[in-house]
N, C-alpha and C positions, 0 to 999 in steps of 0.2 A: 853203302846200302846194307842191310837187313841181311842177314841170310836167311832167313826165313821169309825172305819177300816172295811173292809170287810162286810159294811151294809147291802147288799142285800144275804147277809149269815145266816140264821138260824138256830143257834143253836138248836142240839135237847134239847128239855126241858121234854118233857113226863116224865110219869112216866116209872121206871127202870120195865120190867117183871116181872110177879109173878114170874115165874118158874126159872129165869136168876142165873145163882150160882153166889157166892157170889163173884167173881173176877171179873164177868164182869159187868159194873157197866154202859155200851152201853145205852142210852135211844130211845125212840118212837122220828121219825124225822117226819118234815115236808111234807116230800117227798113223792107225793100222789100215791105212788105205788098200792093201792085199785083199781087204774083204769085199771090195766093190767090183764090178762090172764093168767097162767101157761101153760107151753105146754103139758101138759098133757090134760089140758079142752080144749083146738083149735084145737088139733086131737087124731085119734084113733094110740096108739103106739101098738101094737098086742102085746101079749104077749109070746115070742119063747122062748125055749131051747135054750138059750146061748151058741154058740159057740166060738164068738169071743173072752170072756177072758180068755183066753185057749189057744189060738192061738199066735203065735207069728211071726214076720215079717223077712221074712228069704230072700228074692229079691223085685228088683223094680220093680213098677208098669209101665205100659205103660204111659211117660208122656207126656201129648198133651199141649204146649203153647198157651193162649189163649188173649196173649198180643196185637198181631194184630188188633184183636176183639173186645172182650170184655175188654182189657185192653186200649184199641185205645177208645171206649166210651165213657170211664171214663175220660179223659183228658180236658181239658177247651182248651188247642190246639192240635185239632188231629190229628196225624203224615202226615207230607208230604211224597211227595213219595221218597224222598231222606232216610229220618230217617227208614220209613216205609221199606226199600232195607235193609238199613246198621242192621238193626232189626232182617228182617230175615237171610240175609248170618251168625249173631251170631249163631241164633238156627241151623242155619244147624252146624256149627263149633264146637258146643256143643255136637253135637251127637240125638239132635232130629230129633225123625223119624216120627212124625205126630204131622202138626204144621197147626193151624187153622190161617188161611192168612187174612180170612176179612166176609166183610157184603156187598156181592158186590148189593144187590136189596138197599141197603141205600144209596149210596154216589158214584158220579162217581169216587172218589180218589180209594175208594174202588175195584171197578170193573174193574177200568183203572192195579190196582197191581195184580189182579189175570190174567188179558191177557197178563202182564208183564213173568208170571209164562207159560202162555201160550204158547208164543211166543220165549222164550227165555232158555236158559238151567242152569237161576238160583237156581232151585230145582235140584237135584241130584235126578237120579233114584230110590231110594227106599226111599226117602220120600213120605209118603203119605200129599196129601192136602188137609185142610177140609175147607168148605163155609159154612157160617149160611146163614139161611132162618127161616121167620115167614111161617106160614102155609096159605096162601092165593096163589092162583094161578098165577095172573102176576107175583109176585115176587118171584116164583117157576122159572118162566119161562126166568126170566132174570139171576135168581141165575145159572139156565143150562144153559144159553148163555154163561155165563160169563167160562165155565169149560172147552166149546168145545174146542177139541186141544191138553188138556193135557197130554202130555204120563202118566205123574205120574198117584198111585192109588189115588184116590179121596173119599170123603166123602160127603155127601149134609147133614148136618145136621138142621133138622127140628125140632123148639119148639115153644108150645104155653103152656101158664099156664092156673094149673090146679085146684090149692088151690080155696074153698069157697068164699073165701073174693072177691080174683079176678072174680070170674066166674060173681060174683052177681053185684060187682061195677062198674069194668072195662070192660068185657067183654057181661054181661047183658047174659048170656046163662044159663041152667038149665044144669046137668051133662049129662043128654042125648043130647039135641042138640049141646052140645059142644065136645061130644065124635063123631058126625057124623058130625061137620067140623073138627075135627084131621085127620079121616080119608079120608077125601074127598082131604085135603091136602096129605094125602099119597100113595094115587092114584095120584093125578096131579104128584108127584116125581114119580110115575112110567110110568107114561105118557109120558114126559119130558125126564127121562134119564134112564128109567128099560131096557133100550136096550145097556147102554153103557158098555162093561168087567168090565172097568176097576173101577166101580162107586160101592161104598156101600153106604148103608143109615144109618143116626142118626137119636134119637129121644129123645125130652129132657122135661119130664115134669114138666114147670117150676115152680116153689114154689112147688117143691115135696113134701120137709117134712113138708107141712102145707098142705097136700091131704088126703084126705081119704085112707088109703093102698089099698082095696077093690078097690076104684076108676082108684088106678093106675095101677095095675095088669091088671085089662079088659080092660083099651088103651092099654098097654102096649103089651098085650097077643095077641090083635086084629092087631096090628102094623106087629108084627113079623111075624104074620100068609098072611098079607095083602103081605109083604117084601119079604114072602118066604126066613127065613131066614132059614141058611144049618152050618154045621162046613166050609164050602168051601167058602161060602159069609155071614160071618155072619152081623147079624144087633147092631150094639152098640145103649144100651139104658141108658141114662146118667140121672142121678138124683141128680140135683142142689138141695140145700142149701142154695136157694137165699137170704134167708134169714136169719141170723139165730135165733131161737129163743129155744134153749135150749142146754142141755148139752152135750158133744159131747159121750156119752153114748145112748142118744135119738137117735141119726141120727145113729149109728151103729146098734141096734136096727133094724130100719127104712130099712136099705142095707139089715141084714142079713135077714129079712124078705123075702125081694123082692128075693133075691139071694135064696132063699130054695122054694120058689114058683112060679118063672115063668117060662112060658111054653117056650119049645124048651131052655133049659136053654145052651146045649153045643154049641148049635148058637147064642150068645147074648154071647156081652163084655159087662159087666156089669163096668159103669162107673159115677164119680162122679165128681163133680162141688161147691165145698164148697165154701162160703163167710167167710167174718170174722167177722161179725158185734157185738159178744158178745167176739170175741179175741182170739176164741178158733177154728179158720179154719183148723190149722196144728193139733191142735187133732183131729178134727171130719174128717180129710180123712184119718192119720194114725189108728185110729177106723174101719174108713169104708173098707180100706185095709182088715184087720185081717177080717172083715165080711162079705169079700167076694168079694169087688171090684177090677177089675184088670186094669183099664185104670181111671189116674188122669187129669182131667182139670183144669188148672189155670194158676198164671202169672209168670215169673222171678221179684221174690221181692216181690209180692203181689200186684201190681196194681191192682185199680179194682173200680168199683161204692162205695162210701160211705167208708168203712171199708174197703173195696179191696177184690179181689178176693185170692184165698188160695196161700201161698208163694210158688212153686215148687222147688224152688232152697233150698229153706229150708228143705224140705220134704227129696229132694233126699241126700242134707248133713246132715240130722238125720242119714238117712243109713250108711254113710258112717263111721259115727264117730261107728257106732254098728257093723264094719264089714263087710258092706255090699257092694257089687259094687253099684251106684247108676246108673251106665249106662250113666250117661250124665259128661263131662267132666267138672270141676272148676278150674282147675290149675291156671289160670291168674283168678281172681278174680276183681282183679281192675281192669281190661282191660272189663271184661264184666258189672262191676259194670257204668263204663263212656259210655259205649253204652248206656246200659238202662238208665241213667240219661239223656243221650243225646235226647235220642228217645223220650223219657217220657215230658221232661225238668221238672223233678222232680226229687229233691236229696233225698238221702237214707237217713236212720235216723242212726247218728255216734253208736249206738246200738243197729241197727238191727241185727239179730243172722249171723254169719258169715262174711257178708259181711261190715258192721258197721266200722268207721277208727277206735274206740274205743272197738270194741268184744273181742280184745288179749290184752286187754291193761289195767297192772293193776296200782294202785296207793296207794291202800292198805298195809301197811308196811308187815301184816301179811302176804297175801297173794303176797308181793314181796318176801318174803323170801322162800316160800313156791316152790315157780317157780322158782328161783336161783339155791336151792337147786334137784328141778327137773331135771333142766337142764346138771347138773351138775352130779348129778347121772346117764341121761340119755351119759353122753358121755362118763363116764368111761366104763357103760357096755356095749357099741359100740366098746370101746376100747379090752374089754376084752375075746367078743365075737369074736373078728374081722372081726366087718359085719357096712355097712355102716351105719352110726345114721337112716337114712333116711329108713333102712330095720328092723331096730327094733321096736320090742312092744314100742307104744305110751303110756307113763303114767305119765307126769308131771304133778302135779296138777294144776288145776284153768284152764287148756287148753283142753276143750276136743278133739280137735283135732288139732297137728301139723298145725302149722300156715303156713310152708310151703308147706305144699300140698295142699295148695289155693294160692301160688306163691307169700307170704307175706312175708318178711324179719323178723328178731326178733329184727329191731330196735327199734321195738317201741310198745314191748310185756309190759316192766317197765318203767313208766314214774313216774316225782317226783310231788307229791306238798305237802301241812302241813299233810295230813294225812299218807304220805310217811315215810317210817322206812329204819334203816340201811341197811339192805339184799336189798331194790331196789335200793339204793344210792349208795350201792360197787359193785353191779350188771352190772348199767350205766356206771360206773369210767373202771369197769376192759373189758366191750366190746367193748364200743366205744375209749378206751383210753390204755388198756393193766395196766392200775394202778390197783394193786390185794390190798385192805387196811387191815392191821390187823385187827383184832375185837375190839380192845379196840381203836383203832382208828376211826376203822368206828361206835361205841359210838359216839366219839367225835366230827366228823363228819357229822354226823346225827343230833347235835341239833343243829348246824350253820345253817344247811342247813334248819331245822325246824324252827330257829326263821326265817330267810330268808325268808321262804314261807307264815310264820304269817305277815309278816311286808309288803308284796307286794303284797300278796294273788292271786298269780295266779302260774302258773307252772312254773317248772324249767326245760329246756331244758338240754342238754348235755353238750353245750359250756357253757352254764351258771355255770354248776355245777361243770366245771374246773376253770372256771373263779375263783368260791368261795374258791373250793378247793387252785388253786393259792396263791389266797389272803388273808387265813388263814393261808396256812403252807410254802408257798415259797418265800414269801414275807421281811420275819423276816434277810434273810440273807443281810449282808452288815451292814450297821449303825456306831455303836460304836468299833465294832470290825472287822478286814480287813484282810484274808492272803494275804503276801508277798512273802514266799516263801517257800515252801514245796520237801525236797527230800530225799531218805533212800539209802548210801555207803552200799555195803555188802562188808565185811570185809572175814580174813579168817575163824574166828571165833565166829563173829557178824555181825548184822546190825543195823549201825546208820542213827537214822532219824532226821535231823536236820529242825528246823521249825521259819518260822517269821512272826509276825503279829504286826499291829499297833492296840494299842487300846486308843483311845480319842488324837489320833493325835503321839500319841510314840511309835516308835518301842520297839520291843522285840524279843527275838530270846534264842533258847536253844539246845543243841543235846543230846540225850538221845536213849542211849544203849540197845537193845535186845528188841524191844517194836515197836510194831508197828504206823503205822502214825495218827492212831484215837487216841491212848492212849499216844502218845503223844503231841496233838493238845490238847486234855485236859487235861494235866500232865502241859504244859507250860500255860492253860490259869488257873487253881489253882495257880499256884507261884504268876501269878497277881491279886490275888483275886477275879477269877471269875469261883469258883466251878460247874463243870456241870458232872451229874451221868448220865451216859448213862445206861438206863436199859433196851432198846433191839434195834435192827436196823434189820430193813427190806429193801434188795431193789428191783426192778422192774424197768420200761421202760413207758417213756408216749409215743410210738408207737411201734409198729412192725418193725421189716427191719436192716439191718446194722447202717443204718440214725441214728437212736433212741437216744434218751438224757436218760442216766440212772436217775433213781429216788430213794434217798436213803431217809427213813420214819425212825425219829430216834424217840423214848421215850423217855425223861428227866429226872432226878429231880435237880431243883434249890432249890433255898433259897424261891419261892413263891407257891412249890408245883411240880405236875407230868403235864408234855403238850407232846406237839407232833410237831417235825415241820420237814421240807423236804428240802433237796439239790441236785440240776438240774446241769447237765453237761452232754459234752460227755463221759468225763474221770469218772468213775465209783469212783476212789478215789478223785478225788474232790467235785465229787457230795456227797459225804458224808463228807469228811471236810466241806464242805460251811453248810453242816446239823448242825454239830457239832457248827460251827460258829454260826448261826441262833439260837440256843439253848443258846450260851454264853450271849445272849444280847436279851432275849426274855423277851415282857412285862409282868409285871403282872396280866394281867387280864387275863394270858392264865388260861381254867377252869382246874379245880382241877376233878383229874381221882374219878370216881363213880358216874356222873350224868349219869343216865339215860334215854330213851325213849323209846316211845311205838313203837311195831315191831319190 
């Protein structure tokens, strides 16, 4: 290597830890991590009786999409109203019942899609719709301009941050005077719209888990009491994660606090807003569930500022794989997968959890065989049950969930390349192709196709893999040796099968008594010195359907060892004579049976 490779890379060089056992041998890097904070020293975590690991997730939480929004943000081009339409008709289609539309006091595109909602009957009656608003008055007052109309129930949700850092840098306020403009803004929302039915209020304080807990409980407390919140009009009070800056044990913590301490607790949805920015978004709202939250906010996929907002689609297919209804519908997956890329114009990562073109898809020889054999056992006990595959216990491994209850085919559960083993290679042959290979076949099989994939280093498709297959074992026939004519009299007392073939340009021909047409195709090609032991024969079809070309898979042994070769026809007994053929006049270099490979 270079030494100049990777220059601006620093090797850690320190010295190894006193304490470091003797395995790990890790040194002191460069990395001036000194400059950071623990989140234990940036806030107060209180210290509760632990409920939530204890607890366990038994239904889904109320999920609010906040794609429009805060996911609309985050984009470098912000949806127009076309994508922004095609966006929301998905969530409704999905089964979302409260779906956060927009930021109508920031952008006319914004406010022009909520008098869209307004005016028009593309919200279905029991969606609820929510609007963000900063806590300032004009833009209270446009945020309720922008609502008038709406049959649906509505939300106004209000936030302003509340963490230290911000109060002192950004917003220049002390905790007092910034708790009397929360409030002054929660009055102007009562001002504005405390007269509408059909209106409830939010309240979100942002960078919660970098607040004081103390700090948030007295907005929070003061909000609900200002809200008149009831079990009949409750107040949802949500608690972003805007950041995040610990482990998602911290921010459960954080919830169950809040959830055992605020007032008017049966009138308060207790709800959260996780980010992802340490990568652990889907833990810290799965956490925050169990401690006590019942309404999630975030994106389909995770869009979002920086790290993104929490995946919900992820969230709710955790559930499901655990049993769980999620409530919101995945069947087409790739159908909602091309929305959101459309919308967003941002592609998914091929191994994002679920929705990934690569999540079902293994290449692992281990783990092809693992799921062959899954599958496999998954259809006899369907079979034996006699209940459809599709209503049986899911337990193939490597899959935690049936890839078709996300409306994805099992074409492309096994894919090949060098690290690919026999079980995925006979796997491909026998679904896309009806060819089932012996085992000691598919051995042999499997290291063609391995060197193949060392020698060209990328993947091998299906047709590829027939191609090889072809051109390894179907190939061999014709050459040196040629049937001319094959047919078996049945007699009163026998049947003769009489046979001809040219070999190196000369006919030959024999009939032979009580034997059938294999044993005699190689009964007549020994007299011309060309021995071939047939030590098993398999056959099969390279499709489905009456159409089909039989495929007979012979074993050998010559004079240069054990191989393998195949003979294709429609007639089932020629495609095994032409096998046999192929076998007569196969080269040497066929490999000799006991090489091995891995998978």
């Amino acid at each position: 290597m270079s030494s100049t490779a990777f220059s601006n890379i620093s090797t850690p060089v320190g010295p190894v830890p006193a304490d470091a056992a003797s395995w790990n041998r890790q040194r002191h890097s460069q990395m001036p991590s000194r400059r950071y904070r623990d989140a234990y020293s940036r806030v107060e975590v209180p210290l509760v009786e632990r409920e939530w690991p204890q607890r366990r997730l038994l239904a889904a939480p109320l999920w609010v999409p906040v794609d429009l929004r805060d996911g609309n943000q985050a984009l470098a081009e912000p949806m127009d109203p076309a994508r922004k339409r095609r966006f929301f008709e998905l969530m409704v289609r999905m089964g979302y019942k409260e779906i956060e539309v927009g930021y109508p006091s920031a952008s006319q595109t914004d406010y022009d899609f909520v008098r869209l909602i307004a005016e028009t009957d593309l919200a279905p009656e029991d969606v609820t719709i929510v609007v963000f608003t900063p806590a300032r008055r004009d833009l209270i007052e446009r945020t309720v301009a922008s609502i008038r109309g709406i049959r649906n129930d509505v939300v106004i949700h209000l936030y302003t941050a509340t963490a230290p850092t911000w109060r002192s840098v950004v917003l220049g306020h002390d905790r007092s005077t910034l708790a009397d403009l929360i409030l002054a803004g929660g009055r102007d929302v009562l001002d504005f719209a405390g007269d509408l039915p059909t209106v409830r209020f939010e309240f979100s304080p942002e960078v919660f888990n970098l607040t004081e807990p103390d700090y948030v409980l007295e907005i929070c407390d003061a909000m609900t009491e200002l809200w008149d919140a009831t079990p009949q009009r409750p107040v949802i009070l949500n608690f972003p994660a805007t950041v995040e800056i610990a482990t998602p044990n911290v921010y459960a913590d954080q919830i169950e606090y809040m959830h055992k301490n605020l007032a008017r607790r049966d009138a308060v949805v207790l709800s959260v807003h996780p980010h992802n920015d340490r990568g652990t978004g889907i833990a810290c709202a799965e956490l925050a569930v169990l401690a006590g939250a019942q309404r999630v906010e975030g994106c389909i996929f995770g869009n979002g500022e920086r790290t993104g907002n929490v995946d919900i689609a992820t969230l709710a297919l955790n559930l499901h794989a655990q049993g769980i209804d999620p409530m919101i519908d995945f069947s087409d997956i790739d159908e909602i997968r091309r929305t959101v890329e459309h919308s967003n114009r941002l592609e998914i990562h091929p191994r994002h959890p679920y929705v990934g073109d690569l999540v079902h898809t293994a290449f692992s020889g281990t783990h092809q065989d693992a799921i062959r054999k899954g599958f496999a056992e998954h259809r006899a006990r369907a079979t034996s049950e006699g209940r459809p595959e599709r209503e049986i216990e899911w337990r193939v491994p490597y899959l935690p969930i049936d890839p078709a209850d996300l409306g994805r085919s099992y074409d492309a559960v096994i894919r090949v390349n060098s690290q690919s083993g026999k079980g995925g290679i006979a796997y491909l042959l026998e679904t896309e192709y009806g060819i089932e290979l012996p085992r000691r076949l598919q051995i042999d099989f499997a290291r063609r196709v391995q060197e193949h994939a060392d020698a060209t280093g990328v993947e091998v498709d299906a047709p590829e893999l027939l191609g090889l297959f072809e051109r390894s074992y179907l190939s061999r026939a014709g050459g040196g040796v040629e049937l001319l004519d094959l047919r078996s009299e049945s007699h009163e007392t026998s049947t003769i099968t009489s046979v001809r073939i040219r070999v190196d340009g000369a006919e030959h021909g024999g009939s032979y008594d009580g034997i059938g047409p294999v044993e005699a195709v190689t009964r007549l090609l020994a007299e011309r010195g060309i021995p071939v032991d047939i030590l098993s024969l398999h056959q099969t079809s390279l499709s489905a359907g009456n159409s089909s070309e039989a495929l007979t898979l012979i074993e050998f042994r010559d004079r240069t060892g054990t191989g393998w070769v195949a003979g294709r026809d429609r007639s089932v007994l020629t495609a095994t004579v032409n096998a046999v053929l192929g076998a007569a006049h196969a080269p040497s270099e066929i490999p000799k049976q006991g090489i091995s490979i891995s998978g």
